[in-house]
C-alpha positions in Angstrom: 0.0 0.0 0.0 1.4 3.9 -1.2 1.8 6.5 0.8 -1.2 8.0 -0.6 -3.8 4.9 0.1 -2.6 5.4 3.5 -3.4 9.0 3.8 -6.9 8.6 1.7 -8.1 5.6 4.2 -6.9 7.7 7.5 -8.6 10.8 5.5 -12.4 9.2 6.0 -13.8 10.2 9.2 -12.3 13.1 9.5 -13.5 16.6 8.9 -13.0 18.5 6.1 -9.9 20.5 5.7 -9.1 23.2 3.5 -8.6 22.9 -0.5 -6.7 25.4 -2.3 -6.7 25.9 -6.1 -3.8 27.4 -7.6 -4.6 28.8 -11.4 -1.7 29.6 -13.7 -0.1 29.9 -16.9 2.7 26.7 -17.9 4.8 29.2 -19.5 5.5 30.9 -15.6 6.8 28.1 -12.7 8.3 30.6 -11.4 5.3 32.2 -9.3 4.3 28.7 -8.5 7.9 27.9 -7.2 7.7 31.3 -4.8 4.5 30.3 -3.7 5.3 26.9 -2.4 8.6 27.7 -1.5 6.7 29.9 1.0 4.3 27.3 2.4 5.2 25.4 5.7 4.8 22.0 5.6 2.1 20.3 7.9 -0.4 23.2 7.5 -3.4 21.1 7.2 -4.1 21.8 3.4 -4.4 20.2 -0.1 -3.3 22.3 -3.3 -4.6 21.6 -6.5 -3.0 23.5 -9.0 -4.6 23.6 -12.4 -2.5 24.6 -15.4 -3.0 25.9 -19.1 -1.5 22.6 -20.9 -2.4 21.2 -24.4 -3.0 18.2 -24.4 0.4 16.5 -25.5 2.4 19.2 -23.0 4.3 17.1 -20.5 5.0 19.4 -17.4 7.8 19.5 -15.6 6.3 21.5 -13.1 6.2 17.7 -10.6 9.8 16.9 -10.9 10.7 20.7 -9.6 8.1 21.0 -6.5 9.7 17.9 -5.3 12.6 19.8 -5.2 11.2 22.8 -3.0 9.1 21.1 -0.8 8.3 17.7 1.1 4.6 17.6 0.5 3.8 14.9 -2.4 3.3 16.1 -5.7 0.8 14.0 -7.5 -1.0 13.8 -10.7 -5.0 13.6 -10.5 -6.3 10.5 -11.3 -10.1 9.8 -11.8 -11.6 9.0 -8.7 -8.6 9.5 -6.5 -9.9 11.2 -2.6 -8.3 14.6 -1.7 -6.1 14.1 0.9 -4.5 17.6 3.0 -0.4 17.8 3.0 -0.3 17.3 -1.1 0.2 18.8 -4.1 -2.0 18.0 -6.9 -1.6 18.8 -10.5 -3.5 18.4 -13.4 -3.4 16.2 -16.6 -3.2 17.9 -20.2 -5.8 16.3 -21.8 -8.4 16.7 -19.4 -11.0 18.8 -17.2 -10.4 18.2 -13.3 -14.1 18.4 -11.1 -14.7 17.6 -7.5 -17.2 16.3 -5.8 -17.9 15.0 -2.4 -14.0 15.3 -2.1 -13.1 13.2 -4.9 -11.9 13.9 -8.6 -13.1 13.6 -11.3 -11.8 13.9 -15.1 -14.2 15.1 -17.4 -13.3 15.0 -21.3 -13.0 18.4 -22.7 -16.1 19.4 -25.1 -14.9 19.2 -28.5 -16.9 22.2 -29.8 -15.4 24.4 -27.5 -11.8 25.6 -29.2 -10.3 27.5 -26.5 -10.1 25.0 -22.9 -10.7 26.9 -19.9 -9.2 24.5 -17.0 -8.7 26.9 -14.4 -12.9 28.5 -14.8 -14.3 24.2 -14.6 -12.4 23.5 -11.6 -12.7 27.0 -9.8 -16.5 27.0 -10.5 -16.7 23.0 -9.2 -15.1 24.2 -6.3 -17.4 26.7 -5.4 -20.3 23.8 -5.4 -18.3 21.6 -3.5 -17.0 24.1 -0.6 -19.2 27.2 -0.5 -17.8 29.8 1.8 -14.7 27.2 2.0 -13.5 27.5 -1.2 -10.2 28.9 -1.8 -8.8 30.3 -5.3 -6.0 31.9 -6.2 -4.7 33.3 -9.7 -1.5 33.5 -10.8 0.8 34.9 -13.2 -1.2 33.8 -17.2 -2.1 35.2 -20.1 -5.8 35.8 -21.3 -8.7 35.5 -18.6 -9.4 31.8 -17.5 -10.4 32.0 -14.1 -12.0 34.9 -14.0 -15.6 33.8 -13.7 -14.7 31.3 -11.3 -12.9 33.1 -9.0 -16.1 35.2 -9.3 -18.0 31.9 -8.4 -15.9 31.3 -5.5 -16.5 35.1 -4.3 -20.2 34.6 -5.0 -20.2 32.0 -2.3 -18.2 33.4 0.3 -15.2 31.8 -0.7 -11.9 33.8 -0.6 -10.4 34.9 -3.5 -6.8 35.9 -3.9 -4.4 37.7 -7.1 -0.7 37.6 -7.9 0.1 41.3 -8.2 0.3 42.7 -11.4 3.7 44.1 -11.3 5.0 41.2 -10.1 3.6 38.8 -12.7 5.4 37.6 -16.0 2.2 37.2 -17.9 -0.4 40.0 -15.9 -3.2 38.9 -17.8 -5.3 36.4 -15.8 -4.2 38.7 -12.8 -5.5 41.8 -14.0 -8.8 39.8 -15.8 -9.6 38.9 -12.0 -8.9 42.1 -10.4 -10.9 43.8 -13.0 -14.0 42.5 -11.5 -13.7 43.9 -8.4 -14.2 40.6 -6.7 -10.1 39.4 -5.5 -10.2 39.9 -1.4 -6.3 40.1 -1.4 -3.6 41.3 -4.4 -0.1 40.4 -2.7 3.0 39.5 -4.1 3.6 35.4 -4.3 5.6 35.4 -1.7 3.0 36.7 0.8 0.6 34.8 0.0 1.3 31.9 2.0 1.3 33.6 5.7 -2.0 35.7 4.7 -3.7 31.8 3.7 -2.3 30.4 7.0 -3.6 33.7 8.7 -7.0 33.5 7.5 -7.5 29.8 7.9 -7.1 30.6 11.6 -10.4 32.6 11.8 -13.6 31.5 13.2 -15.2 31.9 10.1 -13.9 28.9 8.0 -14.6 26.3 11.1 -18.4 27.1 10.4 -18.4 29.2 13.9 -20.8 32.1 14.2 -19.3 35.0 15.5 -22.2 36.9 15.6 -24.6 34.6 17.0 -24.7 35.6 20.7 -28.1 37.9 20.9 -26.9 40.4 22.7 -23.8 41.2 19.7 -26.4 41.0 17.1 -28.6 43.6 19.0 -26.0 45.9 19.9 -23.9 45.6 16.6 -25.7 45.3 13.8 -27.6 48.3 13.8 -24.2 49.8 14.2 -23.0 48.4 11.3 -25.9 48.8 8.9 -26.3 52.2 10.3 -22.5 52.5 8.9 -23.7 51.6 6.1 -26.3 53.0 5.0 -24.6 56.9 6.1 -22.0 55.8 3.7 -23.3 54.4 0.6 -27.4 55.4 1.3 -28.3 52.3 0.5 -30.2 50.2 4.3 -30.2 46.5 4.5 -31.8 46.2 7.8 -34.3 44.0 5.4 -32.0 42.1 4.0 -31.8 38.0 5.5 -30.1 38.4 9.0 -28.3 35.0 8.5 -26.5 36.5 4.9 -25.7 39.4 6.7 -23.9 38.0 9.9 -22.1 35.7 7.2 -20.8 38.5 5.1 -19.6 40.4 8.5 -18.0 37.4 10.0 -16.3 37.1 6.0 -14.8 40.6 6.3 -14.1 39.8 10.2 -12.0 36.8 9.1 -10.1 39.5 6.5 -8.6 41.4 8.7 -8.3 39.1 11.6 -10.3 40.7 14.1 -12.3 38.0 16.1 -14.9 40.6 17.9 -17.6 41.9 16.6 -17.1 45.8 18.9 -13.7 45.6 17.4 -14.6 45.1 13.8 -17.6 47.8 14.2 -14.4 50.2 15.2 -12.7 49.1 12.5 -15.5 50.5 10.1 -15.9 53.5 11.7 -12.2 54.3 11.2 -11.8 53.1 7.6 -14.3 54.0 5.4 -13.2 51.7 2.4 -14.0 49.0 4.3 -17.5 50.0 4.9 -17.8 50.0 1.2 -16.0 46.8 0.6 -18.3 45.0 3.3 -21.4 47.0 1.1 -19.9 45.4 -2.2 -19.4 41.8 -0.5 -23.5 41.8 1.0 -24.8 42.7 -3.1 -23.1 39.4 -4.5 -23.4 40.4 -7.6 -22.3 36.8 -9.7 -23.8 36.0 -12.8 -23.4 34.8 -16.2 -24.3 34.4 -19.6 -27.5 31.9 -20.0 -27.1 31.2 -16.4 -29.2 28.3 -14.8 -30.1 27.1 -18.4 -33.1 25.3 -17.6 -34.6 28.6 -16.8 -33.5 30.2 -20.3 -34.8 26.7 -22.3 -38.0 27.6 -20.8 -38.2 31.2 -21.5 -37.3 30.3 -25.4 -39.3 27.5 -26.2 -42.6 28.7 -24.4 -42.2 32.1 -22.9 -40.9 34.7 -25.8 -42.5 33.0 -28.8 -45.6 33.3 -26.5 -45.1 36.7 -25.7 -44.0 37.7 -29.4 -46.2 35.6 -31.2 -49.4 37.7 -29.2 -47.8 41.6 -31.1 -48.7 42.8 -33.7 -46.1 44.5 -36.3 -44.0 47.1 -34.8 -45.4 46.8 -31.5 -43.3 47.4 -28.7 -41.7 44.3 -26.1 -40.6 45.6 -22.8 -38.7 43.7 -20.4 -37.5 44.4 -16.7 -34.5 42.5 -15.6 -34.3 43.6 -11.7 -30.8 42.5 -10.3 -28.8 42.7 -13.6 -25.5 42.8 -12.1 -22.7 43.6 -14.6 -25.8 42.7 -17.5 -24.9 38.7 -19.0 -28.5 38.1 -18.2 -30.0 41.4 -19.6 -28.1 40.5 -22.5 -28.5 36.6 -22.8 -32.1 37.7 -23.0 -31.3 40.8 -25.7 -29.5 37.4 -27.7 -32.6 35.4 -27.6 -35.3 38.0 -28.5 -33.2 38.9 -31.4 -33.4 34.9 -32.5 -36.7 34.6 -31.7 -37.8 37.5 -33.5 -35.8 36.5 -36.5 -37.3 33.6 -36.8 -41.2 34.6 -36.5 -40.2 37.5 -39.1 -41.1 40.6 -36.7 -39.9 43.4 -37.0 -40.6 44.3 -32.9 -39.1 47.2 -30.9 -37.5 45.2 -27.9 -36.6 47.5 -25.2 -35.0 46.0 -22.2 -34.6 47.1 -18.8 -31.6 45.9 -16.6 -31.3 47.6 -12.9 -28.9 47.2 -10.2 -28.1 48.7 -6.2 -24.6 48.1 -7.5 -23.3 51.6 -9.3 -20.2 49.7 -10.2 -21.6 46.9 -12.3 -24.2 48.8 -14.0 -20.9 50.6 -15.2 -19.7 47.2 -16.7 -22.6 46.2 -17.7 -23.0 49.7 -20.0 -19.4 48.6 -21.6 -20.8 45.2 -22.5 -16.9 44.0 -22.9 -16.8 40.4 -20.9 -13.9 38.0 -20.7 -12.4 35.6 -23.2 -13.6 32.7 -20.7 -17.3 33.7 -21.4 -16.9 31.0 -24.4 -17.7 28.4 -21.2 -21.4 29.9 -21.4 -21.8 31.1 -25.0 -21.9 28.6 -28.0 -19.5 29.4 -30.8 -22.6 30.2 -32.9 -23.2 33.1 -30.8 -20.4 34.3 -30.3 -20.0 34.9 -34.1 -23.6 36.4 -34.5 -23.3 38.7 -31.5 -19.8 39.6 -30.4 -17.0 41.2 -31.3 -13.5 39.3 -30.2 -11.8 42.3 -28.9 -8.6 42.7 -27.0 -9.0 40.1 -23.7 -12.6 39.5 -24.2 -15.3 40.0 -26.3 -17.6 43.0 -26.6 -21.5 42.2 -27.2 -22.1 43.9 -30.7 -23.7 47.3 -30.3 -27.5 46.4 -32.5 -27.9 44.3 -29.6 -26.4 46.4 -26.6 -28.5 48.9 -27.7 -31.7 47.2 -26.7 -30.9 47.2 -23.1 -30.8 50.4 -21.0 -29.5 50.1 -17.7 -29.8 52.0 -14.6 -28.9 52.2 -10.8 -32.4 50.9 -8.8 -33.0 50.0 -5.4 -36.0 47.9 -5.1 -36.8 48.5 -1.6 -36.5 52.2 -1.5 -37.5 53.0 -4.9 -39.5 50.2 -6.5 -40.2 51.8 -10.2 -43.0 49.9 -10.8 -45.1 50.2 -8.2 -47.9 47.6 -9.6 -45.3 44.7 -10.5 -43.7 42.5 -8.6 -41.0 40.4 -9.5 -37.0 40.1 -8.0 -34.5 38.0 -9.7 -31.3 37.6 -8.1 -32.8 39.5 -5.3 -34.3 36.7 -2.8 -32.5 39.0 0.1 -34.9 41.6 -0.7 -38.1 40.0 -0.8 -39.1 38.9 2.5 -40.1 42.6 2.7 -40.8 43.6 -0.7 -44.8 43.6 -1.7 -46.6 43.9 -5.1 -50.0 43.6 -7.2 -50.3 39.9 -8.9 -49.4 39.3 -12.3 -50.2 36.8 -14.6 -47.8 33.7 -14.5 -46.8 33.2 -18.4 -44.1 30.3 -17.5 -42.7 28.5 -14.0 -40.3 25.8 -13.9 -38.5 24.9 -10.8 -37.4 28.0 -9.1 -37.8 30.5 -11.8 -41.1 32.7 -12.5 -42.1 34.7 -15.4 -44.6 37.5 -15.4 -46.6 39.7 -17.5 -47.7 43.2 -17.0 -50.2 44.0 -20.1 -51.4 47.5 -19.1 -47.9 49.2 -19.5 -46.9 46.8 -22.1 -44.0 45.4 -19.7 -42.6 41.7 -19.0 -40.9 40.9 -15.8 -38.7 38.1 -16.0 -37.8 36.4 -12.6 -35.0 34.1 -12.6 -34.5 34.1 -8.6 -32.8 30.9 -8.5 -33.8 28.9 -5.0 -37.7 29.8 -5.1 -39.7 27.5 -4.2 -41.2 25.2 -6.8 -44.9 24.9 -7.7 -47.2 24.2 -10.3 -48.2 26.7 -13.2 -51.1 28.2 -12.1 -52.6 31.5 -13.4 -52.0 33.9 -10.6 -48.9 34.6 -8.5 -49.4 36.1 -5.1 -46.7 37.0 -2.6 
């Protein structure tokens, strides 16, 4: 029996320990080197480190870790347990998934012809781990990882950045920090005492910080108070549970384990009042996102909708939530099919609004990532993008049917006799409308119609609960 049998079979039992993922270019071992020449041994952790290779690279990357440190270096194999104080790397020729602590090697879709390795296994570990998920981007070229890192963020995870200057290939560094959505940029070399650092904190053991009464009844007031004074924007009706989450996320930042010292902490450092205001919107989405949902809304919903206008007549949709605008858009893509194909010449004017200032502002560039290709099939990406520089840039015919603006739906609902949230399920356990009629509802997902001001509300909150079609929705 190997060293490694040994370690999976004493491994069962036991609870979990901390995964990191490692992202990176092949053509820079240097970062990697610094990074886990950094690392104490016996810290309790597994690395998986996921590389750009084609698919007859060999990497050498094994045979000089073994050099640097003691941990094992192993290649994934299918179906091999994750076991903490080893190094795992990733084949050429395939995709590397997790789940329930295992890998898994998935064959990499032929139609797709750039590979994105580092986006499939950061956005697998964000359904595997949750708040426990751990990504970190290194020195590459082009933008894989992005939108998994912003997966990981979505969740609670932590996300980290190689700093810009400091990177051979800034790329996949800059892609990330671009978003707004990497908790620390530090040189390599840092990294490895801010991980151990943070992986001390209440937060990752599951432990609730905040959840003696008396703290959350003399603090969070505070803090929302904070707040709101800063950015005008009150989330005393947001779900307490998210909220004590988010703080306790922030908390286990900056390594402050009371909740009196962390409300001080605010009060002298604005930015961070804003950063905790950014990390409570969780603004994560992407193109076609839960694609039940979108099969729905084009087989039955929009030819419904389109189908029941006459020539010219206008289609107005409301996408509350919009984040930086892949839904708004994915939605922009398939009216603009739909209508194609019926022959109608319709005046499709979409609405996308968002609390978040910042991602309105990216979604009004419309310029994405190169790794959106994981979401949007080649055909559309010929019909409705332009490959530009990093990314792609949604062509301007379509952008031009979606108008975006800065809405708070608690404080400033603009239609008063809709109702309808998607994205938004921390709003709505306060939020009250009119009925409207129920045009479509699979699992989770709602669809509404407004006739008398000619406007459709689409709801994709993911998580509702699921029901049968029936004619009216009521709150």
């Amino acid at each position: 029996m190997n060293q490694i049998e040994t370690k999976e079979r004493k491994s069962k039992g036991k609870k979990s320990f901390p995964i990191v993922r490692v992202g990176a270019s092949a053509g820079d071992l240097e970062a990697i080197e610094t990074f886990f020449a950094n690392m104490p041994t016996n810290v309790g952790m597994a690395f998986v480190v996921i590389q750009h290779l084609s698919p007859q690279h060999k990497s050498i990357l094994g045979d000089i870790l073994k050099k640097d440190t003691p941990m094992q270096v192993v290649e994934v194999q299918d179906g091999m347990n994750i076991v903490p104080s080893c190094i795992y790397l990733n084949p050429p020729d395939k995709e590397v998934g997790i789940f329930n602590g295992m890998f898994h090697l998935i064959e990499p879709e032929a139609s797709r012809k750039i590979r994105l390795p580092i986006d499939y296994f950061f956005r697998s570990l964000a359904q595997e781990q949750a708040e426990k998920a751990i990504c970190i981007i290194l020195s590459g070229t082009g933008s894989d990882g992005t939108l998994g890192l912003e997966a990981v963020k979505g969740v609670g995870g932590l996300t980290m950045a190689q700093a810009e200057q400091q990177a051979k290939y800034p790329g996949m560094p800059k892609s990330a920090v671009d978003t707004g959505m990497v908790d620390l940029v530090l040189p390599v070399e840092k990294m490895p005492e801010e991980l151990i650092n943070y992986l001390k904190q209440p937060y990752l053991e599951g432990s609730e910080t905040l959840s003696g009464e008396g703290l959350r009844d003399n603090f969070l007031p505070k803090i929302l108070m904070l707040i709101r004074s800063i950015t005008g924007h009150d989330f005393s009706h947001y779900k307490l549970n998210t909220i004590c989450r988010r703080i306790e996320r922030r908390m286990a930042l900056h390594k402050v384990a009371r909740i009196a010292d962390y409300h001080r902490y605010l009060q002298e450092n604005p930015p961070e009042v804003k950063a905790l205001f950014k990390d409570l919107l969780i603004n994560v989405t992407s193109f076609f996102r839960d694609p039940a949902a979108f099969e729905v809304l084009a087989e039955k919903v929009i030819p419904r909708i389109l189908e029941s206008k006459g020539r010219d007549a206008n289609v107005r949709v409301w996408v509350p939530g919009c984040a930086s605008g892949e839904e708004s858009l994915s939605l922009a893509i398939l009216m603009e099919e739909i209508k194609g194909r019926l022959g109608k010449p319709l005046n499709v004017q979409i609405f996308g609004t968002d609390i978040d200032a910042e991602a309105i502002e990216r979604a009004r560039v419309g310029q994405y990532p190169e790794s959106i290709v994981a979401d949007v099939s080649p055909e559309r990406l010929k019909h409705c993008f332009i490959k530009v520089e990093g990314g792609y840039k949604i062509k301007q015919e379509i952008r031009e049917t979606v108008l975006y603006a800065v809405q708070n739906l608690i404080s400033d609902p603009p239609f008063t006799k809709l109702a309808g949230a998607k994205n938004s399920p921390g709003t709505m356990s306060r939020w009250r409308g009119s009925p409207g009629e129920v045009i479509g509802r699979p699992p989770g997902t709602l669809f509404l119609q407004y006739y008398p001001g000619l406007m459709i509300v689409i709801c994709l909150a993911q998580g509702y609960p699921a029901s049968e079609p029936s004619n009216l929705f009521h709150y």
